[in-house]
C-alpha positions in Angstrom: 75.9 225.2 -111.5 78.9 227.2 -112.2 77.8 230.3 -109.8 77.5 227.2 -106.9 81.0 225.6 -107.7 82.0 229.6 -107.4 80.8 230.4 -104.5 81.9 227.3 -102.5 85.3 227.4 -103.7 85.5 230.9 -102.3 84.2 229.4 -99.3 86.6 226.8 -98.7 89.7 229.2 -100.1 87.9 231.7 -96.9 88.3 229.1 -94.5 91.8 227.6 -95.2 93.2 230.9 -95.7 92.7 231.1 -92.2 94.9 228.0 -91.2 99.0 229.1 -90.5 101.4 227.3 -88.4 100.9 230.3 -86.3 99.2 230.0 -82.8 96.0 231.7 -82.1 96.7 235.1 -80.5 95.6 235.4 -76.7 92.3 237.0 -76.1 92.9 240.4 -74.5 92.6 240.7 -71.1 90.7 242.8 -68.6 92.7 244.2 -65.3 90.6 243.6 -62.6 93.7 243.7 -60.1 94.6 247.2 -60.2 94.6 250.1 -61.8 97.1 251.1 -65.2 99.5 253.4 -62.7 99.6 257.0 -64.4 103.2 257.8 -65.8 105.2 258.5 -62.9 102.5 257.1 -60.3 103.4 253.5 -58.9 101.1 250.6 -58.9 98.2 251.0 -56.1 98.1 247.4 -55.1 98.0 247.9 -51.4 94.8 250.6 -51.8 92.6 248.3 -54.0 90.8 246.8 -51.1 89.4 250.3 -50.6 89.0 251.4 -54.1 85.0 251.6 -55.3 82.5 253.7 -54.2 80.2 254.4 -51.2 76.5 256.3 -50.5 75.5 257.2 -46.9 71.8 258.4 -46.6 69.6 258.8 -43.8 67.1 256.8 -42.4 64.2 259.3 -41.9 65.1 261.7 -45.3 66.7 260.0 -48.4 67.4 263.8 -49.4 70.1 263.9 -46.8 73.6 262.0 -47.5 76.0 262.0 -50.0 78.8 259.5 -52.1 82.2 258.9 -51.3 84.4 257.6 -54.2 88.2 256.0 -54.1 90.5 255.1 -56.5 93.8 253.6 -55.3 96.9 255.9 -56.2 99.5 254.3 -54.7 100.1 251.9 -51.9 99.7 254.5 -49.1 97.5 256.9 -51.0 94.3 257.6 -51.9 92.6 260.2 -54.6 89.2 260.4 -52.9 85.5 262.5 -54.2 83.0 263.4 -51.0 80.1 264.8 -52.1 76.7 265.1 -49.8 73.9 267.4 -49.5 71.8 268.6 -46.1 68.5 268.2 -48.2 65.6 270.3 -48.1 64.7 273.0 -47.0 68.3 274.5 -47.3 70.3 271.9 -49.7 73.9 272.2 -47.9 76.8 271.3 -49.7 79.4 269.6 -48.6 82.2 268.6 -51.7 86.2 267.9 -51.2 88.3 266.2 -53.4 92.5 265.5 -53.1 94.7 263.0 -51.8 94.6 261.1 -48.7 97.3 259.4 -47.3 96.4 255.7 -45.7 97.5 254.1 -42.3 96.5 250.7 -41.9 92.6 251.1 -42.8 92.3 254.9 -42.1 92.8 257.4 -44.7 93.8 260.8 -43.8 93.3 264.5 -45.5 94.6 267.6 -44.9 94.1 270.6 -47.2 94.5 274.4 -46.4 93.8 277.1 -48.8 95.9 280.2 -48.2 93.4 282.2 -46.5 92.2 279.4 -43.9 93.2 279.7 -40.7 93.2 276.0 -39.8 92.9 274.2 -42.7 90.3 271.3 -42.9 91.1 267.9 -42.0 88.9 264.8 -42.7 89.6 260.9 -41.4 88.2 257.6 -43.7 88.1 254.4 -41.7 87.3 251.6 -44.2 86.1 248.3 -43.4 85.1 245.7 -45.3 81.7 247.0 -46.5 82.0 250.7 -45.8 83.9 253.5 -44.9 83.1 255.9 -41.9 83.6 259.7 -42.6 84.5 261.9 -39.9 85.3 265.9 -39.9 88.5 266.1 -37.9 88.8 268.6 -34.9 85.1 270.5 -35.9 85.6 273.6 -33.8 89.0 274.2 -35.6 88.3 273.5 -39.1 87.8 275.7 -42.2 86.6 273.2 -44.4 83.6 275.2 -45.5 80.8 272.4 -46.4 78.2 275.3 -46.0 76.7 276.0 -43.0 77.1 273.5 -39.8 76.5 270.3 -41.9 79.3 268.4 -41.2 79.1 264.9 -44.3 80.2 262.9 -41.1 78.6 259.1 -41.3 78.9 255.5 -42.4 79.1 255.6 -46.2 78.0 251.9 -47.2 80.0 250.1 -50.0 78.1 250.5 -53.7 80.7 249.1 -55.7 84.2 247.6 -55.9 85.1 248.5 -59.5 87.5 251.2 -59.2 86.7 253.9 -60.5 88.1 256.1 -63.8 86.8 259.3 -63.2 84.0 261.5 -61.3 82.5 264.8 -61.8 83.4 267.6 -59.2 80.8 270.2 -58.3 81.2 272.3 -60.9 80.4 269.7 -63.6 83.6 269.0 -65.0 84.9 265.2 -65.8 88.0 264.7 -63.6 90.0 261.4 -65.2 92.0 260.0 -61.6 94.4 258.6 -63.5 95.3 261.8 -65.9 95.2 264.2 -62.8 98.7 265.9 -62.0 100.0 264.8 -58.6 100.6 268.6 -58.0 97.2 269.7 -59.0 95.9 267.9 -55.7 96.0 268.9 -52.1 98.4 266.5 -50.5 97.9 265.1 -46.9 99.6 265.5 -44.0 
């Protein structure tokens, strides 16, 4: 009998130990609004709508297509990963990564390497459920996807959860909201 009286006066001590005139603590909360803004980057509020990801693949050969992901910067950026593929029998590439600057619900990127001649420009109108890719100006373009494919298409919405990070094409992790702003291509 004594080890019973014991162990339920440990019990109730447990349970009234518990009791303060302090109020519960609020459970944590998840941000499902927008991203944390990196230190120095402002709140991305008016990009949300966009943020997520997107797949495009074709009909006739799921080999051919590619992703598109977004994660809302600021209010008039973008920081945007396009990868796709040609498929078999070649397996073109086509990868670019940077910032896009956003007009209404087009997204626009401009990135030239120092020995481009024209630089290579690419245009993201979003809707609702997708966002079409296009290659800007083809004939004048040195966006070198490998060989004429061109990762033009309707890229169909996968997911609205914005996302934290994506791997570039040569397998590294790249955190979007670690990246310094001057480590990206900016638009024009």
């Amino acid at each position: 009998m004594p080890l019973r009286t014991t162990y339920l006066a440990l019990l109730a001590a447990a349970a009234l130990g518990g009791c303060t005139d302090q109020p519960a603590a609020p459970p944590p909360t998840t941000q499902t609004t927008a991203p944390a803004a990196a230190p120095g980057r402002p709140a991305a509020a008016g990009t949300m709508r966009y943020a997520g990801e997107y797949a495009w693949h074709e009909a006739e050969n799921k080999e051919v297509g590619g992703t598109l992901t977004v994660y809302p910067e600021s209010d008039s950026t973008i920081l945007f990963s396009l990868q796709a593929s040609s498929g078999a029998p070649s397996y073109l590439l086509a990868n670019a990564f940077g910032r896009a600057r956003l007009r209404g619900a087009t997204a626009t990127y401009f990135g030239k390497a120092p020995a481009d001649t024209y630089g290579c420009k690419l245009r993201i109108r979003f809707s609702p459920t997708a966002a079409q890719v296009s290659l800007v100006n083809t004939k004048a373009n040195d966006c070198f996807f490998g060989g004429s494919f061109i990762p033009d298409g309707t890229y169909q919405r996968t997911s609205r959860t914005v996302p934290q990070q994506v791997v570039d094409d040569a397998g590294d992790t790249l955190r979007f909201a670690h990246l310094p702003p001057e480590s990206l291509q900016d638009s024009h």
